[in-house]
C-alpha positions in Angstrom: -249.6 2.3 -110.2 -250.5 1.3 -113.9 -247.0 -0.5 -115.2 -246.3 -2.1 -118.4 -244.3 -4.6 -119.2 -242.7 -5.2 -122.7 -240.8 -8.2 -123.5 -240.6 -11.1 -126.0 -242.4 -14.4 -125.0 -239.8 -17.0 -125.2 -236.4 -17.4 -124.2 -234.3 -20.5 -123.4 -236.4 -22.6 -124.7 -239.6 -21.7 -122.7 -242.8 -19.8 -123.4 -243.2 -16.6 -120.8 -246.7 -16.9 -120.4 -247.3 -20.0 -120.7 -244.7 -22.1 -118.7 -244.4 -19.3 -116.1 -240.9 -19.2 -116.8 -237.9 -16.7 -115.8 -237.1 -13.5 -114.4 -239.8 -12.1 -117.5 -242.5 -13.8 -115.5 -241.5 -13.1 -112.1 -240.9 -9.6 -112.2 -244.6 -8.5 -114.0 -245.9 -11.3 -111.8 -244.3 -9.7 -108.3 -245.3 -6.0 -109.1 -248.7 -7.4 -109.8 -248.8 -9.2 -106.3 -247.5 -5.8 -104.7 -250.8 -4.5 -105.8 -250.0 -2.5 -109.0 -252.2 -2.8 -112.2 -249.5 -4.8 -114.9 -250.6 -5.2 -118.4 -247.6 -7.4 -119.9 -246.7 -7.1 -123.9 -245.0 -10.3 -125.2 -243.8 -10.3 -128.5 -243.1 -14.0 -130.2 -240.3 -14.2 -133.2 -242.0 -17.5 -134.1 -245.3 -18.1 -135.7 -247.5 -18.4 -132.3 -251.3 -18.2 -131.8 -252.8 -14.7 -130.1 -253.0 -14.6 -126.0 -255.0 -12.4 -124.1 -255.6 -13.4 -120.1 -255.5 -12.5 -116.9 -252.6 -14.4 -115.1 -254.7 -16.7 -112.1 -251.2 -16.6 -110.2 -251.2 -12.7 -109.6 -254.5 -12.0 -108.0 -255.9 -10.7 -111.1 -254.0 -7.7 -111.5 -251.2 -8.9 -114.5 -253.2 -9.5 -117.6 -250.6 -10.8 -120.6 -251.1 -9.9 -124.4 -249.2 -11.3 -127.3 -250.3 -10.9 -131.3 -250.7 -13.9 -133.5 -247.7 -14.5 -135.7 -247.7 -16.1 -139.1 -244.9 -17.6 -141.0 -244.8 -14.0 -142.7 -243.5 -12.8 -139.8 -242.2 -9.1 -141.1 -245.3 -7.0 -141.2 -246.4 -8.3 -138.0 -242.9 -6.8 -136.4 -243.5 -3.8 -138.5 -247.0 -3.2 -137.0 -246.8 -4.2 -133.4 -245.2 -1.1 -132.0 -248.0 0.6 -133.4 -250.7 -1.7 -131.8 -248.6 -1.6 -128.6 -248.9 2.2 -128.7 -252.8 1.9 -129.0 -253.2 -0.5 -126.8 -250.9 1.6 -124.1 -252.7 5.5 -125.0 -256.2 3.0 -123.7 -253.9 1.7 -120.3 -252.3 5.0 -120.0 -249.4 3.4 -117.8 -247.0 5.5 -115.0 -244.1 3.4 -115.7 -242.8 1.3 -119.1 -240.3 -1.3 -118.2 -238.7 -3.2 -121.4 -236.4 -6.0 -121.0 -235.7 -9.4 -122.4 -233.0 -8.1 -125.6 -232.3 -4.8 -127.3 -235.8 -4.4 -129.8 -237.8 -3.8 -126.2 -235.7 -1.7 -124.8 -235.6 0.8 -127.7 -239.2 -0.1 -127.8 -239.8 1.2 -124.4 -237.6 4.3 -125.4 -239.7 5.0 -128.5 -242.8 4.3 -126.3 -241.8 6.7 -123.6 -241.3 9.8 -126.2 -244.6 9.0 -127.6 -246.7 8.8 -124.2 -244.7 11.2 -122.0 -244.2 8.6 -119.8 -240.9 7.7 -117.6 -239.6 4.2 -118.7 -236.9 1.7 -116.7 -235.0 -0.8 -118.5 -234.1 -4.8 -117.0 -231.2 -6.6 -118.3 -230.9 -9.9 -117.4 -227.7 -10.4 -119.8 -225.9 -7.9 -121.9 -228.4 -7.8 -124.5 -225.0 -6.6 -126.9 -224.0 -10.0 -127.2 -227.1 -11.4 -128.5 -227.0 -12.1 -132.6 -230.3 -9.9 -133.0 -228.1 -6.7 -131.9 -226.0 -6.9 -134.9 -228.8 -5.7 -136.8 -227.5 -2.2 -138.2 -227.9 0.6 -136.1 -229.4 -1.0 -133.0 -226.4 -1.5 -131.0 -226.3 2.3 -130.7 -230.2 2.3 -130.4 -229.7 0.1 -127.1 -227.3 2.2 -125.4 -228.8 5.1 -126.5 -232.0 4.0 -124.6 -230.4 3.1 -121.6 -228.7 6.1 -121.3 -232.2 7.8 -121.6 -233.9 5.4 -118.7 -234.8 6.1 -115.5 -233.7 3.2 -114.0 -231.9 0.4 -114.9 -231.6 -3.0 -113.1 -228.9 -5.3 -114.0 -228.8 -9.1 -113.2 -225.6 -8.8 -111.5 -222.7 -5.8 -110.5 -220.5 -6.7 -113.2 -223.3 -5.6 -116.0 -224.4 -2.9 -113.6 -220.3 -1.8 -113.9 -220.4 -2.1 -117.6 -223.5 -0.2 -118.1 -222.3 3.0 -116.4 -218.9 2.6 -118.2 -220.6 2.1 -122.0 -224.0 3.8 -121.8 -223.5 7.6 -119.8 -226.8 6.0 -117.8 -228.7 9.7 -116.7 -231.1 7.5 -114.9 -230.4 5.1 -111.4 -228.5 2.0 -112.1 -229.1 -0.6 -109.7 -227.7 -4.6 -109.8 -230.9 -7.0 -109.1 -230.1 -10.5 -109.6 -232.0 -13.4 -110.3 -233.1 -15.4 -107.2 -234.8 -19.0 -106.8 -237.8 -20.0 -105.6 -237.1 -21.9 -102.2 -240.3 -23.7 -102.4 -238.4 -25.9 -105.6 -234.7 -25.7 -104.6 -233.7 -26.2 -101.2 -230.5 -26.7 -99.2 -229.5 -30.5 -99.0 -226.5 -33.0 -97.9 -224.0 -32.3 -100.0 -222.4 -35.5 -99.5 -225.6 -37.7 -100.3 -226.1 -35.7 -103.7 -222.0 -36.2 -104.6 -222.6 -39.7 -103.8 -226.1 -40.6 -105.6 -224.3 -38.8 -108.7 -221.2 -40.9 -108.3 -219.2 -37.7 -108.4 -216.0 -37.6 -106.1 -216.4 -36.0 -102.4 -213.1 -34.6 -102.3 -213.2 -33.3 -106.3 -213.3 -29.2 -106.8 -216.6 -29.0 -109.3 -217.4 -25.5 -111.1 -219.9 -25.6 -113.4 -221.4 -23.3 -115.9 -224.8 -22.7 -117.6 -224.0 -19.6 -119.9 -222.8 -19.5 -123.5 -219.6 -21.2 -124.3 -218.6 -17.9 -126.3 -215.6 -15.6 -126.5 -218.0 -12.5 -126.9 -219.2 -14.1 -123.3 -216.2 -14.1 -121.6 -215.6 -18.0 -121.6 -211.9 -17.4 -120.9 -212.2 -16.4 -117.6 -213.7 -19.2 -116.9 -211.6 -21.4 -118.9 -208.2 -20.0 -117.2 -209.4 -20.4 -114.0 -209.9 -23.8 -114.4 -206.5 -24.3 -115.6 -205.2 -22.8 -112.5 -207.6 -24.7 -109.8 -206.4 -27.9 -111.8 -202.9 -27.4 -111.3 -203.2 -28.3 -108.1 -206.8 -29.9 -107.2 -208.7 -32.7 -108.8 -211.1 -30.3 -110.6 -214.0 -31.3 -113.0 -215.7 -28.5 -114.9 -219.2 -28.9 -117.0 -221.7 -26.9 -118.9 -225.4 -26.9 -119.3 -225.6 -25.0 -122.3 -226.6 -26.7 -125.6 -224.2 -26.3 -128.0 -222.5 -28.6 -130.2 -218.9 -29.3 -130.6 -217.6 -26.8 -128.1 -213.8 -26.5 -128.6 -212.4 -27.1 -125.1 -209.4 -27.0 -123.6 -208.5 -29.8 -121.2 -205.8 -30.0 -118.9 -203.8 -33.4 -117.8 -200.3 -34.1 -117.0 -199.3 -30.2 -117.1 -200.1 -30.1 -120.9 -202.9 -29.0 -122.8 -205.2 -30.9 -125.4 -207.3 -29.7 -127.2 -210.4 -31.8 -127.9 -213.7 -31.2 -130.0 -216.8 -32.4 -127.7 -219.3 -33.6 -129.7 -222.4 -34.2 -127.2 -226.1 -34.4 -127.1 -228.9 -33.1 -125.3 -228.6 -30.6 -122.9 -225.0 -31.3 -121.8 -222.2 -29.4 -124.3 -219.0 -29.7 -122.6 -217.7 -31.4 -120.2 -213.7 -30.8 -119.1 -211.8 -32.3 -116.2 -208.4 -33.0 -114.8 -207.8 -36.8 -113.8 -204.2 -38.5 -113.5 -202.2 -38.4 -115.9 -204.1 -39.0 -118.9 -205.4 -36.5 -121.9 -208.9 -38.1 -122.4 -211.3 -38.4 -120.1 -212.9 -42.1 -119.3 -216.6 -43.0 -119.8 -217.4 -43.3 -116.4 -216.4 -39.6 -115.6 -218.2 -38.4 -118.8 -221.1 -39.9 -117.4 -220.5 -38.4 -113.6 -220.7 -35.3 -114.9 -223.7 -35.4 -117.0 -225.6 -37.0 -114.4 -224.1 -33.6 -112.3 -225.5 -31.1 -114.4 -228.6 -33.1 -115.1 -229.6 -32.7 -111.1 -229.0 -29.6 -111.8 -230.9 -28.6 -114.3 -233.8 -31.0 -113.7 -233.4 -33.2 -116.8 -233.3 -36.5 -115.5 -232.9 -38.1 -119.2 -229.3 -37.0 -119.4 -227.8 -40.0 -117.2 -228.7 -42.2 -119.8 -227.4 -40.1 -122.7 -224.1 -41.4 -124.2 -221.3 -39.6 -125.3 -218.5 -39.8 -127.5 -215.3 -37.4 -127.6 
């Protein structure tokens, strides 16, 4: 089977193609080692140099394309669904899948009308709470073309939920979440790890790497960490790099509020200790050295902090 694969070429941080990076890579890459023929379309927001190869990790049947982008970045988003059209009438695919935000999934939509050709849609977040969906119109453009897909795969059952609630999907809606590659991450002694991060063995952790947003449903996570900290020693910490999160933090039975103002990678970090309101160095730096192991960036131990 011919697929292709539309999506933009970096997100969180990473380049697609290049780093190998993400459910965007993995799933072209995994059809490709299946045996089907993938031609993957990456679109870059930033200025970025032209790619054209064969991917060596797929046994030569995903080949990646992205245009050049200049600084003058507006006629080169205004021309490449035209050059992706070309380029696709030449493949003559059996299957477009979009995925990565809301412009390639109406892309794959527009694509599909134009070739005759079934289309499926991936979300790996709900691609409404991203900034470039409040662009007028598209919002109703995106659900429009989900509505319209075949299938749709959703990172998760919640999304899957909301999906058939907000978009009258005609097509299959399925939830396919993300998985990890067991030849990096691997089961280990919990209690060795909790005592190399000087973390407490006994402590209740919960940690998040999403967006620290209302829109994201932040609250939920925020009020259940009120309620496990009512009655456990409970530390809670993000990944996600924003500054000065507003967080809540819980100690004594009242509530604080503090402004965070971190570095790095590490945002916010909350936790319930004694009966104090601010926490101490020495847990600030526990639980950056807890999300650095888990996110692989070492450098954070040594970061310091100031609330």
């Amino acid at each position: 089977m011919r697929i292709a694969f539309l999506c933009k070429r970096r997100y969180m941080g990473k380049d697609v193609v290049v780093d190998r990076y993400g459910r965007l890579y993995e799933m072209p890459r995994q059809l490709a080692l299946l045996g089907h023929d993938v031609r993957g379309f990456c679109l870059s927001y930033r200025p970025s140099a032209a790619l054209d190869v064969v991917d060596e990790h797929a046994d030569g049947k995903l080949r990646w394309i992205s245009p050049a982008m200049g600084f003058a970045r507006v006629p080169g988003l205004l021309a490449y669904p035209r050059k992706v059209l070309a380029a696709l009438n030449e493949f003559r695919p059996d299957v477009i899948v979009g995925a990565s935000d809301a412009v390639h999934v109406v892309l794959a939509g527009w694509l599909s009308r134009r070739l005759s050709t079934p289309y499926a849609v991936d979300l790996y977040d709900n691609f409404e709470s991203f900034k470039l969906t409040r662009f007028p119109g598209l919002e109703r453009a995106y659900r429009a073309a989900i509505g319209r897909a075949a299938v749709v795969s959703c990172t998760g059952n919640a999304l899957a939920d909301y999906v058939r609630q907000t978009c009258s999907p005609r097509g299959v809606v399925i939830a396919l979440p993300s998985t990890v590659d067991r030849s990096v991450f691997r089961r280990g002694d919990k209690a060795a790890a909790r005592r190399e991060l000087a973390l407490p063995e006994g402590a209740l952790l919960v940690g998040t790497a999403g967006g620290l947003l209302a829109e994201r449903g932040i609250d939920t996570l925020y009020d259940a960490f009120q309620q496990l900290a009512a009655s456990n020693r409970t530390l809670l910490f993000s990944a996600e790099s924003v500054r000065n999160a507003r967080l809540r933090i819980t100690a004594g039975g009242g509530e604080h509020w503090r402004n965070a103002a971190l570095a790095g990678d590490c945002a916010a970090i909350a936790l319930r200790r004694r009966q104090c309101d601010q926490p101490s160095r020495n847990d600030q730096q526990a639980a950056c050295r807890s999300a650095t192991a888990l996110g692989g960036i070492r450098r954070l131990a040594r970061a310091r902090f100031r609330f």
